[in-house]
C-alpha positions as CSV (number, residue, x, y, z in Angstrom):
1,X,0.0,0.0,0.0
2,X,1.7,3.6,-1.0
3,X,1.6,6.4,0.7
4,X,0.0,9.2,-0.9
5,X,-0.5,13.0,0.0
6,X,-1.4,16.2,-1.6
7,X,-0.9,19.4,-0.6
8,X,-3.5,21.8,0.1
9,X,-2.4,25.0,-1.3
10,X,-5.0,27.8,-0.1
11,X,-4.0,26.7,3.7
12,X,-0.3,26.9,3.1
13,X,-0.6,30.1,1.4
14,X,-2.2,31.8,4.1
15,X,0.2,29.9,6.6
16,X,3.2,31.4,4.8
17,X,2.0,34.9,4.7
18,X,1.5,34.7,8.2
19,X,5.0,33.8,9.2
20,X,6.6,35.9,11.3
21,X,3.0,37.6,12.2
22,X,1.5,37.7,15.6
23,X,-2.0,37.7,15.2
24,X,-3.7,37.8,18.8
25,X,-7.7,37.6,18.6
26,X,-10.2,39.3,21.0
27,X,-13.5,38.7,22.7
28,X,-13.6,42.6,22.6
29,X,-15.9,44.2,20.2
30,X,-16.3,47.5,19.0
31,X,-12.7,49.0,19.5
32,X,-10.2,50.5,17.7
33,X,-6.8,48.2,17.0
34,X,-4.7,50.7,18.6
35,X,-6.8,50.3,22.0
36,X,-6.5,46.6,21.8
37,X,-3.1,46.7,21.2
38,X,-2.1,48.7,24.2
39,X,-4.9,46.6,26.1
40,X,-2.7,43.2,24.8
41,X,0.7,45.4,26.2
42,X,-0.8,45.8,29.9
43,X,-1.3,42.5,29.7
44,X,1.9,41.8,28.7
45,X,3.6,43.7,31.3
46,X,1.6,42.5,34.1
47,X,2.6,39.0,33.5
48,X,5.9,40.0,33.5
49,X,5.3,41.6,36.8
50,X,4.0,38.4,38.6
51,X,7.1,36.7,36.6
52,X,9.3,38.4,38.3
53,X,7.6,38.8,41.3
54,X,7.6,34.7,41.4
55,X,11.0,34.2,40.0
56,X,13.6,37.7,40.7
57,X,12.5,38.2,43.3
58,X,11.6,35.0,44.8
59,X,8.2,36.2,46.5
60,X,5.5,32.9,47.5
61,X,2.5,32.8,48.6
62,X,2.9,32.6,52.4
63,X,-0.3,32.2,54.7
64,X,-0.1,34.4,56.9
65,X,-3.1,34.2,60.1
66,X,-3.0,37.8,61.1
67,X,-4.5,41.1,58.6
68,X,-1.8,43.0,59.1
69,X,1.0,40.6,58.3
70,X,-0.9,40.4,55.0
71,X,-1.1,44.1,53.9
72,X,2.8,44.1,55.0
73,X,3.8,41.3,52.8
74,X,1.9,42.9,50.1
75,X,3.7,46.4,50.7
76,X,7.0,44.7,50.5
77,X,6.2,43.0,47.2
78,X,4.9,45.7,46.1
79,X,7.7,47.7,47.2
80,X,10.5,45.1,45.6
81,X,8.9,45.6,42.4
82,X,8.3,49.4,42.4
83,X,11.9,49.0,42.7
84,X,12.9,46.5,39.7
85,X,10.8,48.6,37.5
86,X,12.7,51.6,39.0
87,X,16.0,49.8,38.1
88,X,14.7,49.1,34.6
89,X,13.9,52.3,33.7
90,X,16.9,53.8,34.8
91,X,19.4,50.7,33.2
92,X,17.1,51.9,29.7
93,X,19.3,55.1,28.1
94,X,22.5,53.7,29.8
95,X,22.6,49.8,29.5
96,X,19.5,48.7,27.1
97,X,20.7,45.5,27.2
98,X,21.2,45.0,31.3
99,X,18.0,43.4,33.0
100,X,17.4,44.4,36.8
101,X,18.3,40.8,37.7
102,X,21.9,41.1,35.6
103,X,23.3,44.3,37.4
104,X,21.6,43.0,40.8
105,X,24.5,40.3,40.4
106,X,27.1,42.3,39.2
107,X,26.2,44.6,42.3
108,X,26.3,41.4,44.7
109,X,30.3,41.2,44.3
110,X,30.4,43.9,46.3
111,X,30.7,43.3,49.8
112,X,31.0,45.2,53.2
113,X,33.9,43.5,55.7
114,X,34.3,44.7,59.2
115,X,37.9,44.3,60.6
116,X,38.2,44.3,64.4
117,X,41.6,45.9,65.6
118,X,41.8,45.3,69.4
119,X,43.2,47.4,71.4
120,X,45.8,47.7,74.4
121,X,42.9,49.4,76.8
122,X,40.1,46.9,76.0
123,X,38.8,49.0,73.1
124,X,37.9,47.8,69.9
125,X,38.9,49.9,66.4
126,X,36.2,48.8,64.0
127,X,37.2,49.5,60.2
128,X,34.2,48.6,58.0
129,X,35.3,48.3,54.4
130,X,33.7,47.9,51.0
131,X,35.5,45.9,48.5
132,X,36.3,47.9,45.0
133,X,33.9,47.2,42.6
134,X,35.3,44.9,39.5
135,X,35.8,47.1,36.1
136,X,32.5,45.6,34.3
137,X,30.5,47.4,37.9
138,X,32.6,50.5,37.6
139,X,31.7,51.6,34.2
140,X,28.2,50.5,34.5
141,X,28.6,53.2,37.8
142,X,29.5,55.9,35.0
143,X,27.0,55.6,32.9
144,X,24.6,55.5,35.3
145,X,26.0,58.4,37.2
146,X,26.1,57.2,40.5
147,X,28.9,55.8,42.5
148,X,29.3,53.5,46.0
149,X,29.2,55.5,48.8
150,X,32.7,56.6,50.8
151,X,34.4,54.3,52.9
152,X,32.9,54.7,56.4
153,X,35.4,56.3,59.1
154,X,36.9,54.1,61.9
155,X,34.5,53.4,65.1
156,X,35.9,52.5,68.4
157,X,34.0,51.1,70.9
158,X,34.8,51.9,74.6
159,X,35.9,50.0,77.4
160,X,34.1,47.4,78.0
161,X,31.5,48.1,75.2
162,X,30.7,45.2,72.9
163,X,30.8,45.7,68.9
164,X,27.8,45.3,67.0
């Protein structure tokens, strides 16, 4: 028995001049395709917002028992994204190509040491350091205008006084 096909033209014709074509459809009638298309963006970037709500910034449902444990675990997401979108917006002109998450890492090779010098009276000399950003963090800095803060001064404890 031989295997036998045909072709049916009309559908591949309309399949290949919709290649490459995004073609959402609506239950929405009576608007303008402008309107629907910035009604399919919102959409768009409100996924993305419980995307990286889930997955940047690592945010689960919790139950919580009490009202007001809620409302503040909702102000903190809420607050953590405010703050990616922030971060977005100011990476756009600078860095197009940088996502929130990338210069979140590049930003976690910094790190703040503390260094505890004792002293001969009991004291404590406290040097708190930041380690020097790597030359990748630096220019991204530039561009963005903004720079680590200064090296705190020395604190010394007094006699007797623990260190934080």
């Amino acid at each position: 028995m031989a295997l036998r096909f045909s072709l049916r033209k009309d559908k591949l014709r309309n399949i290949r001049r919709r290649e490459g074509r995004y073609l959402p459809r609506t239950n929405l009638v009576g608007r303008e395709p402008a309107q629907m298309w910035e009604f399919y963006i919102q959409l768009v970037h409100v996924e993305e917002a419980f995307r990286n709500l889930k997955g940047d910034l690592a945010l689960r449902p919790i139950r919580h028992q009490k009202e007001e444990r809620i409302e503040a675990h909702i102000f903190v997401a809420f607050m953590a994204f405010a703050m990616q979108v922030t971060l977005r917006r100011r990476l756009r002109d600078p860095a197009p190509g940088l996502t929130p998450r990338s210069v979140l890492e590049k930003f976690a090779a910094v790190e703040m040491i503390g260094v505890l010098l004792p002293a001969t009276d009991e004291r404590t000399i406290i040097l708190s350091r930041q380690t020097e950003p790597e030359p990748e963090l630096r220019v991204l800095l530039d561009q963005m205008r903004r720079a680590l803060p200064n090296q705190p001064p020395p604190r010394i404890t007094a006699k007797g006084e623990g260190t934080r």
